[in-house]
C-alpha positions as a printed NumPy array, in Angstrom:
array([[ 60.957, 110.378,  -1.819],
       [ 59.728, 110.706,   1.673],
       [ 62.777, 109.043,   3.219],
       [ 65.186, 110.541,   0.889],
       [ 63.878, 113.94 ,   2.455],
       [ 63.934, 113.189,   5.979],
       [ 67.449, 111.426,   5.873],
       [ 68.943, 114.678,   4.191],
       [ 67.24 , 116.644,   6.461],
       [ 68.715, 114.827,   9.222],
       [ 71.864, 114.763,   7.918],
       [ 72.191, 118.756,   7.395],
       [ 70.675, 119.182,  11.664],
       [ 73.489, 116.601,  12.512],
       [ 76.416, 118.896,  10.446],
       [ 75.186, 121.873,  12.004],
       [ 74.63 , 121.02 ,  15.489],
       [ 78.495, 119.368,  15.106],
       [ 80.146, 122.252,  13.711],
       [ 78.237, 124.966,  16.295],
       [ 79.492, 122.333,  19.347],
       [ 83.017, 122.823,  17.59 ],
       [ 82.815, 126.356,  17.61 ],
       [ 81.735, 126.618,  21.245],
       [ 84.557, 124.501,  22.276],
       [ 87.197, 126.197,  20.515],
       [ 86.117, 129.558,  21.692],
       [ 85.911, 128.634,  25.055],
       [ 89.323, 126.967,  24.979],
       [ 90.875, 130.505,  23.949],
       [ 89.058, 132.56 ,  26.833],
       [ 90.563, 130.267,  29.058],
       [ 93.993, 130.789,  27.567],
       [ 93.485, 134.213,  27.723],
       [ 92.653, 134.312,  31.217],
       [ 95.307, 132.631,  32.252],
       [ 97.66 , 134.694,  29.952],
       [ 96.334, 137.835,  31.879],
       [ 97.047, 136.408,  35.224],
       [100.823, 135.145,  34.589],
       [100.655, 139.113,  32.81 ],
       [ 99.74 , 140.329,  36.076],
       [101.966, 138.528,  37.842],
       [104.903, 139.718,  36.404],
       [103.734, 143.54 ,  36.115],
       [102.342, 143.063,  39.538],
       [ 99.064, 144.566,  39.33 ],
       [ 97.897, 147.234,  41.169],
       [ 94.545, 145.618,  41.809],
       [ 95.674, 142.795,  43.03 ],
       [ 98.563, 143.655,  45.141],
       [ 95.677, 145.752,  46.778],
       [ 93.414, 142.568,  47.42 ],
       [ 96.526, 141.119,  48.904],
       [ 97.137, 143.356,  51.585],
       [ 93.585, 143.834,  52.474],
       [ 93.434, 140.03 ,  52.885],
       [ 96.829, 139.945,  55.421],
       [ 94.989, 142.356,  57.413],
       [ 91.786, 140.495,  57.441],
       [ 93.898, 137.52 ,  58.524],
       [ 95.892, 139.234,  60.908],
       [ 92.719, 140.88 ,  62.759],
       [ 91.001, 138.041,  63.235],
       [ 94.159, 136.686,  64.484],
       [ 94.275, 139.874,  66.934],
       [ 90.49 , 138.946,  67.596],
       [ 91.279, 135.077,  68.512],
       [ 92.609, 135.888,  72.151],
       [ 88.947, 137.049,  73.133],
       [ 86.486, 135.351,  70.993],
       [ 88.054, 131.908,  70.076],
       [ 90.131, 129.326,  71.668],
       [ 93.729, 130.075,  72.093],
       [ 95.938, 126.91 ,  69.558],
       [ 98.935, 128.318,  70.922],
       [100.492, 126.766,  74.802],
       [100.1  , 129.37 ,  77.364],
       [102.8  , 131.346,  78.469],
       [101.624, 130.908,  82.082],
       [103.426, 128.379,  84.273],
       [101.344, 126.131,  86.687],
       [ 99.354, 127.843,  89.726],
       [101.446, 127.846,  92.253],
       [ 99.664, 128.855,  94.543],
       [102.17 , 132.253,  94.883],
       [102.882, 134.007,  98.309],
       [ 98.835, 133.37 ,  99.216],
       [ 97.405, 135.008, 102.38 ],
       [ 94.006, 132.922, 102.254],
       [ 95.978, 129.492, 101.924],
       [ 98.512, 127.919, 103.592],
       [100.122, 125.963, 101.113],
       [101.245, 122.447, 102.026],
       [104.074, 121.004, 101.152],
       [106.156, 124.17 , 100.473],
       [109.584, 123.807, 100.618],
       [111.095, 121.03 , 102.151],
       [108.184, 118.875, 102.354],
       [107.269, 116.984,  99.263],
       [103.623, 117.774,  98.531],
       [100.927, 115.311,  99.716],
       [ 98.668, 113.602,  96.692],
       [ 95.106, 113.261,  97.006],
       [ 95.749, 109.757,  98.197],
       [ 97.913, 110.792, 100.837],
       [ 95.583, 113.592, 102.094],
       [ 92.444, 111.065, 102.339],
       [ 92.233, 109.275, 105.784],
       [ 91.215, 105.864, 106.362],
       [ 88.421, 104.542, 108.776],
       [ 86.536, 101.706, 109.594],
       [ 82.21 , 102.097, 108.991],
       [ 81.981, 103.011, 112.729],
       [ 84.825, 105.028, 112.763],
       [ 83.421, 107.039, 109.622],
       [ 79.625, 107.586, 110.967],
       [ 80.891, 109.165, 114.304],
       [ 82.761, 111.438, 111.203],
       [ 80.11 , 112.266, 109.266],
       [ 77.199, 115.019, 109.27 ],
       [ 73.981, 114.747, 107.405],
       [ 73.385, 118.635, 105.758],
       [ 69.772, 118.895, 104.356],
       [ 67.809, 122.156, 103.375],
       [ 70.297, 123.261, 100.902],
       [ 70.303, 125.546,  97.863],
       [ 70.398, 123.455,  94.831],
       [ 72.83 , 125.173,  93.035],
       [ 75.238, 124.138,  96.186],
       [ 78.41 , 122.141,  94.92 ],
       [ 80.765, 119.594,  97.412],
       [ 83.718, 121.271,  96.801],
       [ 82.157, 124.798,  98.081],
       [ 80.489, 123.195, 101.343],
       [ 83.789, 121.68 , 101.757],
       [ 85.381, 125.24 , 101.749],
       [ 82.165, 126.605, 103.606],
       [ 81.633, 124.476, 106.334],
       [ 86.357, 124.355, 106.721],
       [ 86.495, 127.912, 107.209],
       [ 83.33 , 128.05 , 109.615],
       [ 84.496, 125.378, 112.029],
       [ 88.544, 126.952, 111.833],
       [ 86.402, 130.371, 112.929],
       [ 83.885, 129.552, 115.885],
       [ 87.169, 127.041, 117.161],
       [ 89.367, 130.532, 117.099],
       [ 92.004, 128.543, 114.526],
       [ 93.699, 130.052, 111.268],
       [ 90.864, 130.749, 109.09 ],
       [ 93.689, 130.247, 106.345],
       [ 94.139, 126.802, 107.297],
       [ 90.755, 126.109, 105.156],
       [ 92.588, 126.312, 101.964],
       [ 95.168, 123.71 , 102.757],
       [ 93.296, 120.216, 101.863],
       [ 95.477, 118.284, 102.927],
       [ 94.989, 119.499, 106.828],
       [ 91.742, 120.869, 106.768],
       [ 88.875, 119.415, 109.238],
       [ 86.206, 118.602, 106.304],
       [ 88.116, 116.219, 103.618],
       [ 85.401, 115.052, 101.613],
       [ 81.266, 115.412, 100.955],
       [ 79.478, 113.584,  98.587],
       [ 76.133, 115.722,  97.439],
       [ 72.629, 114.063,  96.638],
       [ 69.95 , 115.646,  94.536],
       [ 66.626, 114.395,  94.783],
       [ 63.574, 115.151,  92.408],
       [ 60.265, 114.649,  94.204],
       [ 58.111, 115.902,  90.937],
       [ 57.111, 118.682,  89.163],
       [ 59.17 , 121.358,  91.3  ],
       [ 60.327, 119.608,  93.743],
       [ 63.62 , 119.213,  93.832],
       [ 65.935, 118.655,  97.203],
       [ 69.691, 118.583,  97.819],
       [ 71.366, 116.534, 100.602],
       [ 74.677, 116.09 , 101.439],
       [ 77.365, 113.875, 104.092],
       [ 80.558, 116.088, 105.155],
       [ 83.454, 113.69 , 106.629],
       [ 85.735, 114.95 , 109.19 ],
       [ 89.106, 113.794, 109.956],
       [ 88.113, 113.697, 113.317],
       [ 85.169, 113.122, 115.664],
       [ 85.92 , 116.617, 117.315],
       [ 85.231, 118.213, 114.446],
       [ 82.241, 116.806, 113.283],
       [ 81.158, 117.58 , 117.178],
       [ 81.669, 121.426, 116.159],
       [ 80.486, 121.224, 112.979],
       [ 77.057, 119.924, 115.091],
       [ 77.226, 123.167, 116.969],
       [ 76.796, 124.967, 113.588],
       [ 73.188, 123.686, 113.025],
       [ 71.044, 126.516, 111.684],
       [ 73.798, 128.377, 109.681],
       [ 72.729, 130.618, 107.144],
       [ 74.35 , 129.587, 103.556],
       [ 73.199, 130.765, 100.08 ],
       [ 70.163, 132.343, 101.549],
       [ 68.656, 129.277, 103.48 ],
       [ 69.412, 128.32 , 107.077],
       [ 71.233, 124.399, 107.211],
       [ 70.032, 121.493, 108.891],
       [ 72.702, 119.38 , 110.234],
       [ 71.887, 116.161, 112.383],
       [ 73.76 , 112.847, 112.424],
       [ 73.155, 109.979, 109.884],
       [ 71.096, 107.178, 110.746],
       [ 73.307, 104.461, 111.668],
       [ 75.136, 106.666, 114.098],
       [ 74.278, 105.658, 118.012],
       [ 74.22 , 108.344, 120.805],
       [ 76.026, 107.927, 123.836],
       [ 73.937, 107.826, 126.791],
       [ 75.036, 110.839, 128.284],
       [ 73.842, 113.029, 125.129],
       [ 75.018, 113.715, 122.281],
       [ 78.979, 115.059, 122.964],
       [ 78.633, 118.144, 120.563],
       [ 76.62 , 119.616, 123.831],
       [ 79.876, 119.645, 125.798],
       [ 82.457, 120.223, 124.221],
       [ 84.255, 123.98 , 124.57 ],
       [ 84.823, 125.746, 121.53 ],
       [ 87.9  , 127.779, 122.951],
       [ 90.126, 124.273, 123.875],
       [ 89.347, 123.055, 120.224],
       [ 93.331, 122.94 , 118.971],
       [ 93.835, 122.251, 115.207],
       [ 95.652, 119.063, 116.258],
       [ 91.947, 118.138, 117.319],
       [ 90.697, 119.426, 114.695],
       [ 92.829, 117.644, 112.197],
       [ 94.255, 114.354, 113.973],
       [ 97.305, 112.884, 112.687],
       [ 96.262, 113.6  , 108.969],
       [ 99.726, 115.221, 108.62 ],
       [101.575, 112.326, 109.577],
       [ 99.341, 109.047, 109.088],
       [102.459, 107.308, 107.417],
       [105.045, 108.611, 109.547],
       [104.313, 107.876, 113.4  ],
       [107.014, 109.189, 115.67 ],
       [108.056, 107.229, 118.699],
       [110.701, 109.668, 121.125],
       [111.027, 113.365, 121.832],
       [109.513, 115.356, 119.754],
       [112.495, 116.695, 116.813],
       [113.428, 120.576, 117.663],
       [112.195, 122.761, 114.791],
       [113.662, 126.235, 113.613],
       [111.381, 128.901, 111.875],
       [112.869, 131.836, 109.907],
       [111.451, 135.117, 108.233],
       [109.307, 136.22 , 110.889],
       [108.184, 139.32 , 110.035],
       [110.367, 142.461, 112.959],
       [106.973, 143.858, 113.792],
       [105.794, 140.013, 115.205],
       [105.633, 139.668, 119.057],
       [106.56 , 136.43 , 120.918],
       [103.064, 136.34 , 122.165],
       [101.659, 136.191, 118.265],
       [104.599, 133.682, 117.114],
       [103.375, 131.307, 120.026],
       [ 99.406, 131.844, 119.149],
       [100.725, 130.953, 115.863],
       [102.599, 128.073, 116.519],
       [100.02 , 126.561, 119.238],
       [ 97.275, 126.016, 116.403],
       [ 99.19 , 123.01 , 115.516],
       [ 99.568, 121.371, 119.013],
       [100.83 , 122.554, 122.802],
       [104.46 , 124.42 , 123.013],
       [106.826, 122.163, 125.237],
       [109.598, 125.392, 124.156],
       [109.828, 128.558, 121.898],
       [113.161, 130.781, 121.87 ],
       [113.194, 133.768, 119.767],
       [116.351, 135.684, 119.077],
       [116.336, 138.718, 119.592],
       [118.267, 142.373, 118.563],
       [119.905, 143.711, 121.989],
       [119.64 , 147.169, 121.199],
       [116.104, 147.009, 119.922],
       [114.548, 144.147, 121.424],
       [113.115, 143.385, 118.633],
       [112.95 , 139.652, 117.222],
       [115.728, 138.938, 114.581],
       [112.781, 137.079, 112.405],
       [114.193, 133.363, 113.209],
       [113.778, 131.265, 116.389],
       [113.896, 127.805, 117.378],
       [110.286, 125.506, 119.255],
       [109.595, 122.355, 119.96 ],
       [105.896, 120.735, 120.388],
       [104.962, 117.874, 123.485],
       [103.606, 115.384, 120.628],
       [106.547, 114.433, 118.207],
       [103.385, 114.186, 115.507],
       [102.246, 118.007, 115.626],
       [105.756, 118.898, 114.296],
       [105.094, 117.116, 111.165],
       [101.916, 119.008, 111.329],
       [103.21 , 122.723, 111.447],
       [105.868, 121.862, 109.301],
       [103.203, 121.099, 106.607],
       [101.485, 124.012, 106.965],
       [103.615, 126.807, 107.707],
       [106.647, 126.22 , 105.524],
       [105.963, 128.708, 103.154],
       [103.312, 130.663, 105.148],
       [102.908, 133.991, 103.685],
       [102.867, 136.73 , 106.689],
       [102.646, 139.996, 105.918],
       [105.398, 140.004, 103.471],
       [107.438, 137.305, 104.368],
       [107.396, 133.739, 103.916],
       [107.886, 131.903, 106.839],
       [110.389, 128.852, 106.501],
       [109.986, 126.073, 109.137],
       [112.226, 122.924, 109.195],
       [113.585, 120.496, 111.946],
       [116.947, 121.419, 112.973],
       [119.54 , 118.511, 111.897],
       [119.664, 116.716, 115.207],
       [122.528, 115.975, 117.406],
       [125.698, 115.435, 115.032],
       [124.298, 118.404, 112.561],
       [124.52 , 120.495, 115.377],
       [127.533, 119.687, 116.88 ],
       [129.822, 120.231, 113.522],
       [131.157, 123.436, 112.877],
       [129.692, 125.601, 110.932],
       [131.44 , 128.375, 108.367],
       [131.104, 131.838, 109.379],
       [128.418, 133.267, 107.132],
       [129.372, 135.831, 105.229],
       [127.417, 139.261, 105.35 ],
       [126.389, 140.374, 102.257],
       [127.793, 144.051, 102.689],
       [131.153, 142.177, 102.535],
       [130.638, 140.585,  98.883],
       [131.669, 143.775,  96.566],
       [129.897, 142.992,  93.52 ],
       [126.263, 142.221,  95.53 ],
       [123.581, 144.361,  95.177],
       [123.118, 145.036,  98.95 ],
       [126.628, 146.377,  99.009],
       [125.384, 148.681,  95.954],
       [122.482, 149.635,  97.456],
       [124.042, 150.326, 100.89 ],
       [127.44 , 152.116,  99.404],
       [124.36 , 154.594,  97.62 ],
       [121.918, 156.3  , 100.121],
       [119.703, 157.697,  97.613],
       [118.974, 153.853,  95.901],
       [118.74 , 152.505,  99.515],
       [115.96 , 154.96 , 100.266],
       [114.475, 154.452,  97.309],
       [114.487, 150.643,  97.539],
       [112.998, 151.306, 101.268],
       [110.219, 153.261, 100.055],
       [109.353, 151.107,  96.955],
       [108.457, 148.222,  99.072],
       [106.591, 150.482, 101.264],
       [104.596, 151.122,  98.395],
       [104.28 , 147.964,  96.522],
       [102.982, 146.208,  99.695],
       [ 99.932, 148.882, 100.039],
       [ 97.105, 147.314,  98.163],
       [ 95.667, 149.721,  95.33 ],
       [ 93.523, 148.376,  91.947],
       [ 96.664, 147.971,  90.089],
       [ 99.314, 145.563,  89.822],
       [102.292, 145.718,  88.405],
       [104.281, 142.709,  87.116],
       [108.308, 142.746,  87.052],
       [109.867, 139.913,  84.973],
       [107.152, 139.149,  83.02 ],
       [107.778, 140.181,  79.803],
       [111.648, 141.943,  77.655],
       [111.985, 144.421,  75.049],
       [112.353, 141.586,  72.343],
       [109.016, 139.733,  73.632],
       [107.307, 142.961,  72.56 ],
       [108.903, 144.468,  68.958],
       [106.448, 141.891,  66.791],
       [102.934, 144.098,  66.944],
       [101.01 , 139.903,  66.77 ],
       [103.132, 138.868,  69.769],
       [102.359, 141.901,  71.802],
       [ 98.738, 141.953,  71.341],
       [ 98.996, 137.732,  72.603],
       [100.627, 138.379,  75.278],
       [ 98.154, 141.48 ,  76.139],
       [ 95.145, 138.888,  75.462],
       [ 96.763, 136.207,  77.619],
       [ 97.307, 138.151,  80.805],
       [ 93.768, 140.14 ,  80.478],
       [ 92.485, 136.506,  80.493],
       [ 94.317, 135.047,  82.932],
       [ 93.948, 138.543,  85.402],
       [ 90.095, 138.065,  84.556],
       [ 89.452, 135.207,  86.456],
       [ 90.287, 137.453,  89.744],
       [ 87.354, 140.079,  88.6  ],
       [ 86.81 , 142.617,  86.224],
       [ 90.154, 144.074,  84.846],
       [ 89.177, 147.63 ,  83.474],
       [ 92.56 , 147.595,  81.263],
       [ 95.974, 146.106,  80.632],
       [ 98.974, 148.412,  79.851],
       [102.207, 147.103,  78.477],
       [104.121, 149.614,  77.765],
       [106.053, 149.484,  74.436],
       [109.07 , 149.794,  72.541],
       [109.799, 152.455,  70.259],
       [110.457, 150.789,  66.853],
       [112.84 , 153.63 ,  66.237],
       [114.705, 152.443,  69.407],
       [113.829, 155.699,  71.024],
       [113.712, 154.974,  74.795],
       [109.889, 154.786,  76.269],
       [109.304, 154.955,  79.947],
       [108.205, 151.171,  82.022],
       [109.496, 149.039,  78.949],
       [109.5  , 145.415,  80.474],
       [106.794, 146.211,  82.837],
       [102.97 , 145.092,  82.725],
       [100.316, 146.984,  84.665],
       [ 96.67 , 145.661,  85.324],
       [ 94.064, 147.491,  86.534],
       [ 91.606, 146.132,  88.483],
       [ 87.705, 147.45 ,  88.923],
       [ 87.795, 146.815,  92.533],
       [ 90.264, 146.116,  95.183],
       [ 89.226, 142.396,  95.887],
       [ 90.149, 140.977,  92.705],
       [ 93.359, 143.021,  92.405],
       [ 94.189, 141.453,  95.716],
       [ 93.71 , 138.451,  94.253],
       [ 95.887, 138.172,  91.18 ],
       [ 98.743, 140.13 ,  93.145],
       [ 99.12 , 137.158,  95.234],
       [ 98.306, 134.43 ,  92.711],
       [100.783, 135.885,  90.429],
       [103.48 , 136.776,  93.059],
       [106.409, 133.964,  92.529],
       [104.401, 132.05 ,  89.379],
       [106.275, 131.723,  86.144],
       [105.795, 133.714,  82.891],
       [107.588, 132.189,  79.876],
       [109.771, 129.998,  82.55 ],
       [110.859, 133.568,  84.419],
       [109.35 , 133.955,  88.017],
       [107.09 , 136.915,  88.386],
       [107.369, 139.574,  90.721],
       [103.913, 141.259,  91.562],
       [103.362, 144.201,  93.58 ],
       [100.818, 147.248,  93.625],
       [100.785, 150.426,  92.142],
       [ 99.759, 154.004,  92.619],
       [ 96.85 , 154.315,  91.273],
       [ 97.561, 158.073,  90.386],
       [100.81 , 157.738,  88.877],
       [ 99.014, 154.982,  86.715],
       [ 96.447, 157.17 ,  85.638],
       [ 99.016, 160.138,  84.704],
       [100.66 , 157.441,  82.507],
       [103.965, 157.229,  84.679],
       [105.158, 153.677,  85.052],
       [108.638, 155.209,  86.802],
       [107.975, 155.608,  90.394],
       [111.067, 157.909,  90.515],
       [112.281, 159.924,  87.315],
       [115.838, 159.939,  87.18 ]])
């Protein structure tokens, strides 16, 4: 009787717990299928809840897109072409021009281990958060200053008097911690001034400089003692590190020079010139009714080797604001053949100097706007940069906002970034296709002016020049109104 119980018993559990399963199933199977019915309902009607959800979700997206430029890393390339260098007046760039750019090979010389210790200085006492590459840049402009040379010349590695230093950081325990270094100069003359410089104050701490160890001291003294600051040339300075591969034998080639700025005398062309060796000739040409210099010349140096030299580092020489062109003249035959009249540009019709000389009022106008895009203010204004088009999507303005805030940023603070933009009715908007940066301090707006002067923004070359800071601040990009 017992089992009989228990087996209907189980029997009945087993039905019910089967048919409630069932039921649960089923039911769940038709919320889904309602669910879904909603949506494709919802769809079609287009919902007014959802088409709200939508939108706020683009602009989510589209803000942190916005927000990307400053917080997170840029996926897109940058519209910024390579450094150039610009129209720099702290660096003369080598290899401007006509000469092909040295490599980092080129620019290293090579010596023998005796030749290299009567190169080298020992630098000890230094601050430990000291790097090679800014005692390099240090220790190049301090030996081009007490020597009287182009301070400028320190940014140019390939022809600068320090060309390498390896740094050494030693930990004596607990707190101890001292940094060495080795500077290697091109020549021994220059490691004799840099001698002269023991006890110079850098990053708060005054620098020991001695020899290294191996090194063996005349015996007349050490020569650092007699050597005269005021003969130091930058050919002695430097050596043949312009032309290691490319010894001359004959007279020296005849160079010309062009763009010399009107308000240059011949005495500062031939200071200028005579940092790269001694003047065997310089001839200016001059205006007869002015006597002024025309801005192009022709010299010639005793050693055949410091024209390679000067050529290296003064073709493209920013001064003032012109960029010196240097180049040897085409020797013998070259200058023999005859040569086509040039033709003035006044006499080509459609030129713009024959516009703006047929108009007075653009002519004075184009006077006084390089008059005042040459006087340094906080803010620089970029020509070419960016068209109308580049600027009508809202996304790619704000990019290209973000991308020149960052790259004017790494000159100093930039207080703000003005682009002015295009009316989406097509209305017309005053400085459309001009950028404006503004600087927090002079220094920095320096800075980017010259490192963006002649570098490429979406492959078109950038003009930079400065801005009046009132004007600016009134919120008139025009400096005429027309």
């Amino acid at each position: 009787v017992k089992g009989e119980v228990k087996g209907e018993v189980k029997g009945e559990v087993k039905g019910e717990v089967k048919s409630e399963l069932k039921r649960e199933r089923s039911g769940s199977r038709k919320d889904k299928k309602k669910k879904k019915d909603k949506i494709k309902k919802e769809r079609r009607s287009g919902s007014p809840k959802r088409d709200k959800k939508d939108k706020k979700d683009k602009k989510d997206k589209k803000r942190n897109r916005s927000k990307s430029g400053e917080n997170a890393p840029r996926k897109r390339k940058s519209k910024w072409g390579p450094d150039t260098g610009g129209f720099s007046l702290t660096a003369i760039p080598g290899g401007r021009g006509m000469m092909p750019a040295a490599t980092i090979e080129d620019s290293m010389p090579k010596f023998t281990d005796e030749e290299m210790v009567n190169r080298t200085l020992v630098l000890e006492n230094l601050s430990l958060s000291v790097t090679g590459q800014e005692l390099i840049e240090f220790f190049n402009g301090a030996v081009l200053a007490v020597t009287a040379n182009a301070v400028q010349q320190a940014g140019n590695k390939q022809v600068a008097p320090v060309f390498a230093c390896t740094v050494t950081e030693e930990d004596r325990g607990g707190d101890d911690k001292r940094k060495t270094a080795e500077l290697k100069f091109r020549t021994e003359d220059g490691a004799n001034v840099g001698m002269k410089l023991h006890g110079i104050e850098y990053k708060g701490r005054k620098v020991t400089i001695k020899r290294p160890e191996h090194y063996e001291k005349p015996e007349d003294g050490d020569p650092s003692t007699k050597i005269n600051l005021h003969e130091m040339s930058m050919a002695r300075l430097v050596g043949d590190a312009a032309s290691q591969s490319q010894q001359f034998s004959g007279p020296a080639p005849k160079l010309s020079i062009f763009n010399l700025p009107e308000e240059m005398t011949e005495q500062i062309a031939r200071d200028l010139l005579s940092q790269f060796g001694k003047l065997r000739m310089l001839s200016l040409i001059r205006d007869l009714g002015t006597g002024k210099i025309k801005g192009y010349g022709i010299f010639e140096y005793d050693n055949p080797n410091d024209a390679e030299l000067a050529i290296i580092a003064l073709n493209g020489f920013v001064c003032g604001q012109n960029v010196i062109r240097v180049q040897k003249l085409g020797g013998e035959k070259a200058a023999s053949a005859p040569k086509a009249a040039p033709v003035a540009a006044t006499a080509m019709g459609n030129s713009m100097t024959q516009k703006i000389v047929s108009n007075p009022v653009l002519a004075m106008q184009v006077k006084q706007g390089r008059e005042v895009g040459s006087r340094p203010t906080t803010i620089v204004q970029l020509l070419n940069a960016v068209y109308q088009e580049d600027l009508m999507d809202d996304q790619d303005y704000e990019d290209i906002t973000a991308e020149i805030h960052s790259e004017a940023s790494k000159h100093g603070a930039v207080a703000r970034v003005v682009i002015p933009k295009p009316a989406k009715d097509g209305g017309f908007v005053d400085g459309v296709g001009k950028v404006f940066v503004s600087f927090v301090d002079m220094t920095a707006a320096r800075k980017f002016q010259m490192d963006a002067n002649g570098r490429k923004f979406e492959n078109r070359v950038v003009c930079a020049a400065f801005y009046p800071v009132e004007k600016f601040n009134d919120g008139k990009y025009k400096l005429w109104s027309t």
